[in-house]
N, C-alpha and C positions, 0 to 999 in steps of 0.2 A: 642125161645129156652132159657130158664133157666138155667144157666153154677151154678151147685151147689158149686163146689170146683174148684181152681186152684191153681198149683203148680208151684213153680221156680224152675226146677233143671235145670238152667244154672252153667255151673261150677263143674256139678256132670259128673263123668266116669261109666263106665257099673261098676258093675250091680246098682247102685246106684239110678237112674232115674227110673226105672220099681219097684224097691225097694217098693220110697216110693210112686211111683203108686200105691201099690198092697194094700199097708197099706191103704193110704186114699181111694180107693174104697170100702173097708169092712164097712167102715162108710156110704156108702151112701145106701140107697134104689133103687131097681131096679126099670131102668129107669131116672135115675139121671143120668145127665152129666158131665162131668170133665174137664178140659182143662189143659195140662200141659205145660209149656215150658221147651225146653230142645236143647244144643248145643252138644252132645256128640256124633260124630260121628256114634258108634254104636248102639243108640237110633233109627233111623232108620230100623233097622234091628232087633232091642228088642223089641221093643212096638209092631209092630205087630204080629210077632210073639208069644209075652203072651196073648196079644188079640184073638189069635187064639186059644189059650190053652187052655184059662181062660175062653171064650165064651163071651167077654167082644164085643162089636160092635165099632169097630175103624170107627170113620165117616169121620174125614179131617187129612190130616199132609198139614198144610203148612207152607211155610218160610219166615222168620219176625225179620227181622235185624239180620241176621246172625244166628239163633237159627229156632229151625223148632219147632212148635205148633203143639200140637197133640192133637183132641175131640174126648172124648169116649161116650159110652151108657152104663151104668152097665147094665150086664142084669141078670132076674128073677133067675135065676141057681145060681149066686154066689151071 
């Protein structure tokens, strides 16, 4: 898998991290991957939920020195 874009929002509060998810996925082609990292306690609860919204395909959240990583799927719709 080809991680097209990744983002540090360690250090960011809601709505901040889904923020500039939303921005940098516009940029990509659907089908492209993403990786974010993120410590914001309710980034848990944001990301997939916009993923839900957005049609976006949330594939992993995992936890990686204190900060949880989340990879997306753009998909064809947005």
């Amino acid at each position: 898998m080809d991680i097209a874009d990744r983002i540090d929002a360690t250090g960011l509060l809601c709505p901040l991290p889904v923020l500039k998810l939303r921005k940098r996925l516009n940029a990509l082609a659907a089908g492209q991957y993403i990786e974010m990292r993120a410590d914001d306690p309710a980034a848990v609860v944001d990301v997939p939920h916009f993923c839900n919204e957005s049609g976006h395909e949330l594939i992993s959240i995992t936890e990686t020195d204190g900060a949880q990583v989340y990879l997306l799927r753009k998909t064809a719709r947005n």
